[in-house]
N, C-alpha and C positions, 0 to 999 in steps of 0.2 A: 481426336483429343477431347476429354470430357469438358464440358462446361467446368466445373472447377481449377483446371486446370488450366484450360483457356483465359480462365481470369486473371489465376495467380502469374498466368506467363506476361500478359499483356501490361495490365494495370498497377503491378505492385508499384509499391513505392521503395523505390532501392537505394536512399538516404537513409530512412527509417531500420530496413534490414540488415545494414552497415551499421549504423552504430549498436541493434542490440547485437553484431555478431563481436565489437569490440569490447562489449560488458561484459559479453556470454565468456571472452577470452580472456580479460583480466580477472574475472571472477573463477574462472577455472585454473588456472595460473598459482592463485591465491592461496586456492584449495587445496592442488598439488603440495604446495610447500608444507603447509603441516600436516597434512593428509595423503597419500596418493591413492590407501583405497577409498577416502570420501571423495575425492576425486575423480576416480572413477566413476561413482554412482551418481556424483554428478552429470558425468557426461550422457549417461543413460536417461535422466532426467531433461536434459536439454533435447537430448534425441526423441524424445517422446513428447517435447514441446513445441520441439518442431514440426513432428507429425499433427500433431495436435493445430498448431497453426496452419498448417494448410488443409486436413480435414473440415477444418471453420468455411476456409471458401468454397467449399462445394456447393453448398447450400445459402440465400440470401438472409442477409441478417435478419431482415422484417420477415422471414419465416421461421426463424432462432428466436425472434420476439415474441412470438406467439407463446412459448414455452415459461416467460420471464416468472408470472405467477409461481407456477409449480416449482421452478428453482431454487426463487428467494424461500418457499412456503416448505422447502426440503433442507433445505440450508439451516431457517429456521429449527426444525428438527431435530437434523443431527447437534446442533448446538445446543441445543434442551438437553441433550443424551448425554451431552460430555461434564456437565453441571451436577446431573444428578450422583447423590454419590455410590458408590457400591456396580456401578453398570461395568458390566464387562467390557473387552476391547478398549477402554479410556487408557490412555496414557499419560502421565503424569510427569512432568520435568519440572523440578524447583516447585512444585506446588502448584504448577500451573497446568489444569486439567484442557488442553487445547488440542491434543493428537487422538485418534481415534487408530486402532494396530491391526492393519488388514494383513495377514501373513507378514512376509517381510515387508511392508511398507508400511508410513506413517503417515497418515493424511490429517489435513489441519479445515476443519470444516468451516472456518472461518477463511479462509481464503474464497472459497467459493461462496462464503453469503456476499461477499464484496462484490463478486460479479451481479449475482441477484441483485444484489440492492439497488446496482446500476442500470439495469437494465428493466427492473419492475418499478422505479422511478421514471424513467424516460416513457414506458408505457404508460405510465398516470398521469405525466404531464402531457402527453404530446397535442390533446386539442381542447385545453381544458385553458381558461381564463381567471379561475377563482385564485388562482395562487398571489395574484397579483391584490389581496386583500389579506387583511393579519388573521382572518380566520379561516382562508383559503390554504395559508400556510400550515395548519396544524397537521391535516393527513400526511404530508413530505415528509415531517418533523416525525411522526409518528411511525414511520416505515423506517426511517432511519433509526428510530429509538428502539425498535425490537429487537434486532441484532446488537444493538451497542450494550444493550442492558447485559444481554445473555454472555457477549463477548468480556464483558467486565466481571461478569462472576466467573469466569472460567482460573484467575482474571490473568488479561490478556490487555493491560492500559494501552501500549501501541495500536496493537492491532484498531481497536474501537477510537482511537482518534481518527485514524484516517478514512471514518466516515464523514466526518464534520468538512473538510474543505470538495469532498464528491456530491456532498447535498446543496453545500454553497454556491457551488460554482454552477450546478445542471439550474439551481433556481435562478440564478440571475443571466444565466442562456436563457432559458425561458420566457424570462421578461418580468420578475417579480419584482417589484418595485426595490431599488435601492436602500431607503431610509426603513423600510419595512425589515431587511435584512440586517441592516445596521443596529435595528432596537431590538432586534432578536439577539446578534451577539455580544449587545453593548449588555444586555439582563444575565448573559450567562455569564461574564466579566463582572458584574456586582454578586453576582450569588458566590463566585470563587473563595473569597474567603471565610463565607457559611460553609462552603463542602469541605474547604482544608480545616476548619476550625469543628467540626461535627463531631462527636463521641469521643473529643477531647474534655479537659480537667477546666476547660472555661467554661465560667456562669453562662447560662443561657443556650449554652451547645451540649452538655455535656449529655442531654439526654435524646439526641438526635442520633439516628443511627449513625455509626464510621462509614464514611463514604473513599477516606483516604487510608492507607494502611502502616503498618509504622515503618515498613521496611522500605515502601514509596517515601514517605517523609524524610527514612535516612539518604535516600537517594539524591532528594533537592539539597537538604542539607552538606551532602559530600561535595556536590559543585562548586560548592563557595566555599569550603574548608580545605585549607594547608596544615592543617592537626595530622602529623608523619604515619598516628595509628589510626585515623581515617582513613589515609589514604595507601594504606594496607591493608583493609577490611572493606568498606564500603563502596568507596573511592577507588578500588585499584582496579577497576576493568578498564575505565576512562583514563585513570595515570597510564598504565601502560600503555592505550592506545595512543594517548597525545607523542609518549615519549616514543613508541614505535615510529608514527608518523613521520613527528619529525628528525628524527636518524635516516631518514632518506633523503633529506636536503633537495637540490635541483634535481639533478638524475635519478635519483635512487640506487641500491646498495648493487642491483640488479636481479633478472627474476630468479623467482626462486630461495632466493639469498633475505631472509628474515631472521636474524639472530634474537631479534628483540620480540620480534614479531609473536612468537612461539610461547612466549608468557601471557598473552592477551588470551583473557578468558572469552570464549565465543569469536575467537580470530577470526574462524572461516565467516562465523555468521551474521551476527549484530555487528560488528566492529571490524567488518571486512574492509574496511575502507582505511582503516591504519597500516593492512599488510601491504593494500597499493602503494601509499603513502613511503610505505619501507623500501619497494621492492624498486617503485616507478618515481620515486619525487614527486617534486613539483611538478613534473612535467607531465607523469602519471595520473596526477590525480586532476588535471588541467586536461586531460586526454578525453578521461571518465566524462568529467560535469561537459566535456564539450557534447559527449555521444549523448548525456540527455538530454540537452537543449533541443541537437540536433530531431531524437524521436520527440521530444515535446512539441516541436515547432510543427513538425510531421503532421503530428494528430490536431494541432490548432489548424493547421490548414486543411485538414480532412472535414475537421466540423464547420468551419467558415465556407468549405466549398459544399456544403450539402445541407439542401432546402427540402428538405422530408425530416418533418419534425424529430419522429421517435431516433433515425439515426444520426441526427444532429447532438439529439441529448446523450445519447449513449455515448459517443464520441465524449464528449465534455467530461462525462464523467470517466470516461474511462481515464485519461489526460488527466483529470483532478487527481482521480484512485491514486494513478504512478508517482505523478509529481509530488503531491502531497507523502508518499511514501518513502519516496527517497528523501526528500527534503529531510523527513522528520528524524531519518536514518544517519544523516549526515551532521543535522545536530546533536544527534547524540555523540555522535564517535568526535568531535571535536570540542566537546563539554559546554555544548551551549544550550542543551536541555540534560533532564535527567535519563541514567537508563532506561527506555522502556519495552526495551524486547522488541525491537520490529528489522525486519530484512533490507537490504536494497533489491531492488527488482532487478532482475535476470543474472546479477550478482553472489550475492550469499547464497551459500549452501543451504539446502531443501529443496522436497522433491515438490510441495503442495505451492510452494511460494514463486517456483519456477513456473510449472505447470498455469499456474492463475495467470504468471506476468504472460506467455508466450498465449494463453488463451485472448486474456486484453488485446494484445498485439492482435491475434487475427484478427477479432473482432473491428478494430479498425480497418484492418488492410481490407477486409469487406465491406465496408460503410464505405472505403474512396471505391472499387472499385465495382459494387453494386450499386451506387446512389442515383436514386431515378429522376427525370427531370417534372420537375413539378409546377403546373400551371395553375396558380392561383394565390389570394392573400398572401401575405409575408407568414410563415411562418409561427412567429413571434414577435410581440409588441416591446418595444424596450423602453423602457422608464424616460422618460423626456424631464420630471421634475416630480 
């Protein structure tokens, strides 16, 4: 038996692989109903993220680390490619320059700087101490700003949020002071209404570049508006999700069975979580949030049990990436943020957003079942005051 294999047999964690296989089947389920041939092509997507996941443990991650530079530094690249304009192979959906068209397949290079980022950060932090000073923080800030920028002109507003809680979270694994973080997010929270208010018709802003755009602004605006041609126009991907949602009451209508469902623009994708809602109720969607606890709780205890710094952070962030992703996923489909285009992990339909989620995964499943035992110092220093 190969040593990778040896691994995956011995050491998996089979809570964790349990609940994505209950995602992977409510999201295929999902798919089926208003699709059965994106359905299909889903499942060829899971099939390959499977593969994908256990190809990861063949090899140790702290030899996968070694590669973290070149990743993020490619990743990088391809997302310069897709900004510029006139370059062949870009794909364009709604304006949004974010897929790159290799034969028949779509790939979304932003998915994969997300891994970079996480993994060329936990290489920067893993035996470094300056972060733990407000000028220590700037290069973190700066690795994570390069992708965000590029992801924002693509633009792709989801997508580049959910770098913000994978930086946050690896830096206070790390041991960056508390309050130090705090006045970092507490500055980006006063500048908020300089960016929403920029290359608008107010004195003082109006000659600052647009940082927000007007069809984002119709976005927040439709949240809070019950105006009926609002919410026929701007408003109606979240109206019909809420009301898909809830038309499944306890039980749900059952699978497959979405009448309402089939109106939601981006059903299978952003707002796949209104068809569970439809299909599975309460009960369903009680199902779902339990299987990501259960993989979040997974990877909290993969990183609390492993004292090798680089795989400890990598962990963290991986756990940030997902959590943060779904979270932000689930506020949207419930109108408790604005649209912004982002997936549920191992859920919504796509091949780039699978693929990344089932990469995370291994990447963990190798951190528990690689992690070496380490004799010396802690680690990391955690803020005492």
């Amino acid at each position: 038996m190969s040593r990778g294999w040896k691994h995956l047999s011995i050491a998996t964690h089979w809570p964790m692989l349990v609940a994505i296989a209950i995602l992977v089947l409510m999201g295929c389920l999902s798919i089926w109903a208003i699709s059965p041939q994106d359905a299909r092509k889903q499942l060829l997507f899971v099939g390959g993220g499977g593969l994908l996941l256990a190809a990861v443990q063949a090899v140790s991650y702290r030899v996968v680390g070694r590669w973290a530079w070149g990743l993020y530094v490619v990743s990088l690249l391809l997302l310069l490619y897709t900004i510029i304009p006139g370059m062949p192979l870009v794909r364009a959906k709604d304006n949004v320059r974010a897929w790159l068209t290799l034969g028949p397949v779509n790939f979304q290079p932003a998915e994969l700087a997300k891994i970079g980022f996480c993994m060329v950060l936990a290489r920067y932090l893993r035996f470094r101490s300056n972060y733990r000073t407000v000028r220590g923080l700037v290069p973190p800030f700066l690795l994570a700003l390069a992708p965000v920028l590029l992801i924002l002109r693509q633009p792709d507003l989801g997508t580049a949020l959910v770098f913000i809680p994978a930086l946050f979270a690896m830096l206070f694994a790390a041991g960056a002071r508390l309050k130090h973080l705090l006045a970092v997010l507490g500055m980006g929270l006063a500048m908020a209404p300089a960016i929403w208010l920029a290359g608008t018709d107010v004195p003082l802003f109006r000659h600052l570049p647009e940082m927000i755009k007007g069809y984002q602004r119709e976005r927040v605006y439709a949240m809070f508006s019950r105006d009926p041609r609002t919410l026929q126009r701007t408003g109606y991907q979240q109206e019909q999700a809420l009301t898909a949602f809830g038309s499944g009451g306890v039980s749900g209508r059952g699978a497959l069975n979405i009448p309402v469902g089939r109106s939601v623009p981006e059903g299978h994708n952003d707002m796949i979580f209104a068809l569970i809602g439809e299909q599975f109720g309460f009960v369903g969607a009680a199902t779902l949030l339990a299987a990501y606890l259960v993989l979040f709780a997974a990877g909290i205890e993969i990183a609390a049990g492993t004292r090798e710094p680089f795989g400890r952070l990598l962990a963290v962030g991986i756990i940030a990436l997902l959590a943060g992703q779904a979270f932000l996923n689930l506020l949207v489909a419930t109108r408790l943020m604005p649209v912004t285009g982002i997936t549920l992990p191992f859920v919504s339909y796509g091949g780039s957003s699978v693929l990344a989620s089932f990469l995370a995964a291994g990447l963990l499943l190798n951190i528990a079942q690689t992690r070496p035992l380490v004799i010396a110092r802690e680690s990391f220093e955690f803020d005492r005051g």
